[in-house]
C-alpha positions, 0 to 999 in steps of 0.5 A, a space after each residue: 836141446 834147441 831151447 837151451 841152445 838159442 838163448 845162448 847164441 841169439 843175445 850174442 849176434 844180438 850184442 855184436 850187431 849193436 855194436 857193430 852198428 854204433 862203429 858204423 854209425 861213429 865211422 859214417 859220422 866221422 866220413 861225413 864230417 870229413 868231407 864237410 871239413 875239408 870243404 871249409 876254409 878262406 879259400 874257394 875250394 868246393 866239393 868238387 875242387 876236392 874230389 878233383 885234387 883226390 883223383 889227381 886231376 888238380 894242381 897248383 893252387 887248390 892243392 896247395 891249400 888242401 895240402 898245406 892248410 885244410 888236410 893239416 887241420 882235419 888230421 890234427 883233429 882226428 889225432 887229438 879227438 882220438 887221443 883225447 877219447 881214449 886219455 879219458 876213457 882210460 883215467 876213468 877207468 883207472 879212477 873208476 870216476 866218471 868225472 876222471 878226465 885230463 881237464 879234471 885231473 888236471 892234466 892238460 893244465 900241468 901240460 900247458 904250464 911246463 911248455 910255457 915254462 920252458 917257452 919263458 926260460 927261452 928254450 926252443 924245442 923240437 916238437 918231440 921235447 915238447 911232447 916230453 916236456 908237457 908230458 912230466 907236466 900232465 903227469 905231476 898234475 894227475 899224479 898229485 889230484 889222484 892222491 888228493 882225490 884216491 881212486 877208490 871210485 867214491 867222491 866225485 866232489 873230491 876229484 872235482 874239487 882237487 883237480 879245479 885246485 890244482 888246474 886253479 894254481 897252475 893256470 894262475 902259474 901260467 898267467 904269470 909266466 905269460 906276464 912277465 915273459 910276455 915277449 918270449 911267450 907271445 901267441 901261447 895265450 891264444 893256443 892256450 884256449 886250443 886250436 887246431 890251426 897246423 902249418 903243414 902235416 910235419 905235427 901229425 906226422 911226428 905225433 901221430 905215431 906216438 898216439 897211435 903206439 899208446 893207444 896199441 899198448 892200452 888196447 894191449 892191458 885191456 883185459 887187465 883194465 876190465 879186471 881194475 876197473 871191478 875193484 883192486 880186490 878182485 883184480 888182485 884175486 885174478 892175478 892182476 899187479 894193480 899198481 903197475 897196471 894203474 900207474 902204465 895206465 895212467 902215463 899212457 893216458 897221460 901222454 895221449 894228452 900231452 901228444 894232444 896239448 903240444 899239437 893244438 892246446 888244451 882243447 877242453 872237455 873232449 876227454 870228459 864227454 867222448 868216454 861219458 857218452 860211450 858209457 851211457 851208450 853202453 846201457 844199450 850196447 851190451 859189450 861195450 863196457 869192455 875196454 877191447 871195445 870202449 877204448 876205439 868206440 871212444 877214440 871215435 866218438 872224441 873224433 867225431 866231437 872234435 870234428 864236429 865242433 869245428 865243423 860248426 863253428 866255421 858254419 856258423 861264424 864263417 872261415 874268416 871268423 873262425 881264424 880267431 876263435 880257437 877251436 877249444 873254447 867251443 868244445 869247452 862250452 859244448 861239453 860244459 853244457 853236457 856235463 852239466 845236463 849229466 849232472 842234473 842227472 846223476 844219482 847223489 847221496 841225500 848228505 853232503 860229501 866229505 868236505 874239505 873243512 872237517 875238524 870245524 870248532 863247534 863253539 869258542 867262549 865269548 872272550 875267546 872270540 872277542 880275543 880272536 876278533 881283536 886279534 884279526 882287526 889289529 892284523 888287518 889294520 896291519 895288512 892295509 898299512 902294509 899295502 899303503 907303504 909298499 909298492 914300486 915306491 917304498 913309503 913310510 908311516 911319516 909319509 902317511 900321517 903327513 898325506 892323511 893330514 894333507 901335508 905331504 909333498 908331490 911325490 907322495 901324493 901321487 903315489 898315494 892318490 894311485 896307491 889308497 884306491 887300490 888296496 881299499 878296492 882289495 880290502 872291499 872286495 875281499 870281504 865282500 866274496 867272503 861274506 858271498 861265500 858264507 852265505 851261500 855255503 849256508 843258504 844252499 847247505 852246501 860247504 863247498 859252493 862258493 862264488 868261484 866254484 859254482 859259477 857265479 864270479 864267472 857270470 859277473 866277469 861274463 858279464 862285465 867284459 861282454 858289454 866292456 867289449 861289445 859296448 866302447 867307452 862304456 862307463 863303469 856303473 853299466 859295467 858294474 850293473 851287467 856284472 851283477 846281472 851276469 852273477 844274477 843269472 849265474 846264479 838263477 841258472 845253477 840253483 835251478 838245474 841243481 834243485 832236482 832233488 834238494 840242492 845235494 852237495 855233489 849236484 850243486 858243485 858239479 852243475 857250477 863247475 860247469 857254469 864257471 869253466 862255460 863262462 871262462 871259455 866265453 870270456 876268452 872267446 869275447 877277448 880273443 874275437 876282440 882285441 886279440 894281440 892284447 894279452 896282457 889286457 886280457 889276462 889282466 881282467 880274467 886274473 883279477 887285478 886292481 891296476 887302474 881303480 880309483 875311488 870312484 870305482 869302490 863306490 858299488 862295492 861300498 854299497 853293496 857292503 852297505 846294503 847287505 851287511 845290515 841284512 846279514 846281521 839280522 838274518 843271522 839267526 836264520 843262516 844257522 837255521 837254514 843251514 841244518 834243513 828246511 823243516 827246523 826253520 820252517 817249524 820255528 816261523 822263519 819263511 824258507 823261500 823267501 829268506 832264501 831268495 833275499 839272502 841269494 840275491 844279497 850274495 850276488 850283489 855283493 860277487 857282482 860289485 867285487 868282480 866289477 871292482 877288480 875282476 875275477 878272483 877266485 878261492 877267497 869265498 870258499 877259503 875264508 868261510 871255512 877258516 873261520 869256521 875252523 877257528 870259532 864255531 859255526 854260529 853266522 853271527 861269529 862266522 861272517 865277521 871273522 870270514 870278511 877280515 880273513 878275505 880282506 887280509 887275504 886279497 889285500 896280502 895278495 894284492 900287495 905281494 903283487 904289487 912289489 914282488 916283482 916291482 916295477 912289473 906288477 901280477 894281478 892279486 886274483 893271480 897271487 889270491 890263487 897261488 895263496 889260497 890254493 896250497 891252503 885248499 889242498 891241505 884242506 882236501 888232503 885233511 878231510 881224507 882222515 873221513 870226518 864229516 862237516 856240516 856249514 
């Protein structure tokens, strides 16, 4: 009877005391991290001045501070820590994705884009309609990623993918409210990035509670979420109603994030590595896959992130510093290098996820391509004669025949010598990302790496406003050399960590992704430490506009294009074989390494002198590519030439739509490139759920 019996009971001492010793440690952490917090501020208020005030032993001004400043802020961090560990718990779960979270899912974009709606339209709210109000924002956004994505727990790159979109389209939503409301929406740039400065504890106190109650309820379905997150069959088999459980799941984790968002702002990641740290924990933690245990052992963990990023960040910028820099953009590069060390982890499958280009041509005739090409040559001589006549002074094709003869009079001359630089910086820098993303989707075998999602755009704009801030007066040629370099280490750094294994589809796009929202966040750090107050400068450069170009500064991206296109024509033969795999190259003569080497760097000289010419603009090396392929077959050598002119119409449609849609004012074309591209995206992912598969 003794040897049945210890087995038995042994393992469940065993199994509690880990788990009773993680809490204690998480709890230790957070105490400690506490009272270090609190100990942190512009105003001399020691270890001792605290303990002090604690014991009631002092008044006046020391208490004013605790109360009014330092308390605020450590209890806003632990409400959002908390709320933000058990939302991604929550939507992992639901998704059974361990890449769910309220950043991938989109959540706190639809938050942040419905309160600044509301800001611009001149509504003042209580702080309990503003909950409400980023709440049915961060619902539609997760709603509508997970009937793109499923929740099926297969296709990591799909919700990834689906949730960068539609955060994609609704942060260039926001940037544009910001624009035109400026006046109306002045400081939310700033809180955008998530900040955990609080005026008083009015905030805790009327959220608080709201998270604390979402929290009970979810504790209160956790047997029904163990159940879910083993598959809708056995759920179903035990009596679980996996639709309502699934959908009160996810607005519970929905309204933890809006609670959080509407007190300090999106503060990214949190929701991402809190739950993903937990989960790999549990590997050693018998029982803490349960969700009686995950869910509070998570709210923890999000505290002690949370707390500890702003810990370190005013250790090591001093409290003066830390005023400017929102406590969100630490987390968001913390949990970008988390995420991407995951990923260079994770286990993938040896062939690439379902892309979003499926239902590709295999071939078109030789006519029927020349067709097509003419067709796309008369459009976009269209597109750009468009571009030249309208804007804040409509022209016409008189007018233009006139400046090209050098007949024309002040007024169209001056419009002109404004004007032509622009729309040639857009057409260039158009077929510039698109051919960048055509040969990098070929090099790296990989339909959905392109300059924007796996980073490489972000390194260029990285680079080019580090040194436009941190070097005055610089001249545009150092802008545009650091831009490259920014692309070049990008670039360097993602296919590195991705090589593990052969640069499979799932690793590539995640390890970019956290490339790209890393270098975002440093960006709006750079900007926020910089010229705070000048949003409109800084949205401006992170939209992508063309405001400002002359034709001095389309002379890199002329080279560039110069330079790489006859590289291109003679290597399109080996961008068909790289494409298929490294051994029919090989077989056939053509030197792998190299000819990848050379080709990656063509692609960074051509992402770096876009981005340098007009900024960041994203969607059109991943969009471009794939309609092409769509209309004329794989074959590179049809590819790349109809992929430039559809990037060129592309940037140069958007640039002109921005220009005069709301004339005199004007809206970046990476802003307008964004709101195009995205809709054509979504499509694309909402297709390629039909299941065919598409190689590049």
């Amino acid at each position: 009877m003794d040897t049945l019996e210890r087995p038995v009971v042994v393992p469940v001492r065993r199994r509690g005391g880990r788990l009773t010793l993680l809490a204690g440690s998480l709890a230790a952490l957070i105490v400690l991290g506490a009272a270090v917090h609190l100990t942190q501020g512009t105003a001399s208020l020691g270890p001792w001045d605290v303990l002090r005030i604690l014991f009631g032993a002092e008044t006046g001004d020391a208490t004013a501070v605790l109360l009014e400043s330092r308390l605020p802020r450590l209890a806003a961090a632990l409400v959002v820590g908390v709320a933000l560990g058990v939302a991604g718990a929550t939507l992992q779960s639901v998704a059974r994705n361990v890449m769910a979270s309220p950043d991938t899912l989109a959540v706190d974009s639809g938050a942040h884009l419905a309160i600044v709606a509301v800001a611009a339209l001149g509504f003042s709210l209580p702080l309990l309609g503003a909950a409400g109000i980023a709440f049915a924002g961060g619902l539609a956004a997760a709603m509508l990623v997970l009937g793109l994505a499923g929740t099926g727990g297969q296709g990591i790159v799909r919700l990834v993918l689906a949730g960068t979109a539609i955060a994609l389209a609704m942060i260039a939503a926001t940037r544009v409210l910001l624009l035109l409301f400026s006046h109306e929406t002045r400081g939310l740039f700033a809180w955008g990035a998530g900040s955990l400065g609080q005026n008083g504890l009015d905030g805790v106190r009327t959220l608080g509670p709201v998270v604390g109650a979402a929290l009970l309820l979810l504790l209160f379905l956790s047997r029904r979420l163990d159940l879910l997150y083993l598959g809708d069959d056995h759920a179903r088999t035990l009596g679980v109603h996996v639709g309502r459980i699934r959908f009160s799941a996810i607005a519970l984790a929905v309204l933890l994030a809006a609670a959080a968002v509407t007190l300090a702002g999106p503060i990214g990641f949190v929701g991402l590595a809190a739950p993903a740290l937990v989960r790999l924990l549990a590997n050693v933690v018998p029982g803490l896959h349960r969700h009686a245990a995950l869910l509070p052992v998570s709210a923890a963990m999000g505290v002690a992130l949370l707390l500890g990023a702003d810990v370190l960040l005013r250790a090591v910028i001093g409290s003066q510093g830390a005023l400017e820099v929102p406590t969100g953009v630490v987390t968001t590069v913390l949990g970008a290098l988390v995420l991407m060390v995951l990923a260079r982890n994770i286990r993938v499958a040896p062939t690439a996820a379902e892309p979003p280009s499926a239902h590709a041509r295999a071939g078109v005739s030789g006519p029927r391509y020349r067709v097509i090409a003419g067709v796309l040559v008369v459009v976009a001589i269209g597109a750009l004669a468009g571009a030249v006549l309208l804007g804040d002074t409509k022209l016409l094709l008189g007018d233009l025949v006139n400046w090209l003869g050098g007949q024309a009079g002040p007024l169209v001359s001056g419009v002109m010598e404004n004007r032509a630089p622009r729309v040639a910086a857009a057409f260039l820098a158009g077929a510039a990302l698109a051919l960048a993303g055509s040969v990098i989707q070929a090099v790296a075998r990989n339909p959905l790496a392109e300059p924007g999602i796996i980073g490489v755009s972000g390194g260029a704009g990285l680079g080019a406003v580090a040194v436009i801030t941190l070097v005055p007066g610089v001249g545009f040629w150092t802008q545009a050399g650091f831009a490259g370099l920014g692309a070049a280490l990008a670039t360097v750094v993602v296919f590195a960590m991705a090589a593990k294994g052969g640069l499979a589809s799932e690793r590539l796009v995640l390890i970019g992704y956290g490339m790209q929202v890393a270098t975002q966040a440093l960006v709006t750090l750079l900007i926020t430490i910089s010229d705070p107050w000048n949003e409109a400068k800084a949205l401006t450069w992170l939209g992508g506009s063309t405001y400002g170009r002359s034709f001095a500064h389309l002379v890199p991206m002329a080279l560039a294009i110069l330079l790489v296109v006859p590289l291109l024509v003679r290597a399109r033969g080996e961008l068909d074989l790289l494409s298929l795999d490294d051994e029919t190259p090989r077989v056939l003569g053509v030197p792998v390494p190299r000819a990848r080497l050379v080709l990656l760097v063509g692609a960074v000289l051509l992402t770096g002198s876009a981005v340098a010419g007009i900024g960041v603009v994203a969607f059109v090396g991943l969009v471009a590519p794939h309609a092409a392929r769509a209309i004329v077959g794989r074959r590179h050598a049809r590819v790349m030439p109809v992929a430039a002119l559809l990037g060129a119409i592309l940037v140069c449609a958007a640039d002109t739509i921005g220009r005069t849609m709301i004339a005199p004012s004007q809206l970046p074309a990476g802003l307008m490139t964004a709101l195009i591209g995205v809709p054509y995206f979504v499509w694309l992912l909402h297709r390629s759920r039909a299941g065919a598969t598409l190689r590049p």
